[in-house]
N, C-alpha and C positions, 0 to 999 in steps of 0.2 A: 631633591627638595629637602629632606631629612640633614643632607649633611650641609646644605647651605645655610638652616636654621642651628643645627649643631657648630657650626664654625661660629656664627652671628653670637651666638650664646656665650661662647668662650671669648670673644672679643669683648663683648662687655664684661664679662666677665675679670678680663686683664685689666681692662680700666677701669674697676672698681678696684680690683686687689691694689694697683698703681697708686692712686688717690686715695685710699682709705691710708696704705706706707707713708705716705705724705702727712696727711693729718694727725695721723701717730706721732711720727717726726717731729714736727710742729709742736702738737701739745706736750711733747716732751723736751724740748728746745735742741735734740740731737742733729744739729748740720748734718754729720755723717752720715744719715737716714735720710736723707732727703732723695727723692727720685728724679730731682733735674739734671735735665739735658744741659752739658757745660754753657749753654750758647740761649738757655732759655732769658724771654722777656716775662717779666712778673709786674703786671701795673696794677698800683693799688690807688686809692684817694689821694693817700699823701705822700707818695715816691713809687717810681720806676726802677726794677731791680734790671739790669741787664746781666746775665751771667747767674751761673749757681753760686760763684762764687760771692757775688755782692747781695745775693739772696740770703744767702747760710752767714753774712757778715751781720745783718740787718736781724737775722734769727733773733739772737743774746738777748737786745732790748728790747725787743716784742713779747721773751717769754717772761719777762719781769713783770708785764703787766697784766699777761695773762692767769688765770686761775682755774679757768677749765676751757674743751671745745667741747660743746655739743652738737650732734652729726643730728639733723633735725629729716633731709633727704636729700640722696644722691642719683641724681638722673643722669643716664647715660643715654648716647644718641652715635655708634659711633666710634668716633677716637674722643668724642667729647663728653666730659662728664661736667654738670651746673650739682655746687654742691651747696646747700642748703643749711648754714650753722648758726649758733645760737654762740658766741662766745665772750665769756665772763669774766670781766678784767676789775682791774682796779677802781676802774674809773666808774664801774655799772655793765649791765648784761648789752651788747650790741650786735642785735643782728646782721647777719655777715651773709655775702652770696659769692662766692668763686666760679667762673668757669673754665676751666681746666684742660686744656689741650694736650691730650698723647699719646707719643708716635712712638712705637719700639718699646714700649715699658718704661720710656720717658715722660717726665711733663715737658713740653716744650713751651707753655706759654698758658699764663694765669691771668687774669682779669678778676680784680675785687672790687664788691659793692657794699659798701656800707658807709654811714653817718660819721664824718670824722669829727663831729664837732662837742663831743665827750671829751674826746683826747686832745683837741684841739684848746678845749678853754682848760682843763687840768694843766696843761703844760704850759699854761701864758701866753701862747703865742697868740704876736697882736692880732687879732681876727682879719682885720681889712687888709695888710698885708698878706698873710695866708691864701684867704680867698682869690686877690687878683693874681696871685701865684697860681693857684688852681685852674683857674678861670683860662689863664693863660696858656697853664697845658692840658687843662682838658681839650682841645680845641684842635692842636696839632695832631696830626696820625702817628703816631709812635710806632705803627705793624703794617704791613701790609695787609689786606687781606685775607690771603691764603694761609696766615700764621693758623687763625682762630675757624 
């Protein structure tokens, strides 16, 4: 019983240390520090990264607009960690939620939740075009299941 809870511990364990590297990463705009799996899906509001590499490409102009992350809470469950951020861009403070999938000390697949429509009117884009854009892939399954 002892070493069944002792293993459990160290698991989440891993997947905190995992995603807290990542967050780091991030708020420091270091691609090279990212913890993706070559093969990871990352879907956010406004694009789908397929790959670390089109992930750590997308990095550059993300961190332009950022100014800080604040880690507000990081639940783990798992291989899965829901992480809880407060992050402060140019545009204004937007709350942000990731859930984080990973296997092997990898993220293998992120899911983000937040408001894109700070960044959405700063940057011009015509609103009704964006949204049925959205609209239209929010809609389609991007993962299977068993990804998340």
């Amino acid at each position: 019983m002892l070493e069944c809870l002792l293993a459990r511990n160290l698991a989440v364990l891993n997947v905190l240390q995992v995603v807290e590297k990542y967050i780091d990463a991030v708020r420091r705009g270091d691609a090279s520090a990212l913890p993706l799996h070559r093969d990871a899906v990352c879907v956010f509001p406004l694009n789908t990264y397929r790959g670390s590499a089109s992930f750590a490409a997308a990095l550059n102009a993300f961190t332009k607009i950022v100014r800080n992350i604040k880690v507000i809470r990081l639940i783990v469950d798992g291989e899965h960690c829901v992480a809880i951020l407060e992050i402060d861009t140019v545009h204004g403070e937007i709350p942000f939620a990731e859930h984080i999938h990973v296997i092997d000390g990898e993220i293998v697949a992120i899911r983000a939740y937040y408001d894109p429509r700070p960044i959405l009117a700063a940057s011009g884009t015509d609103k009704r075009k964006r949204v049925a854009q959205l609209l239209r892939t929010a809609y389609l399954p991007v993962m299977s299941r068993d990804v998340f």
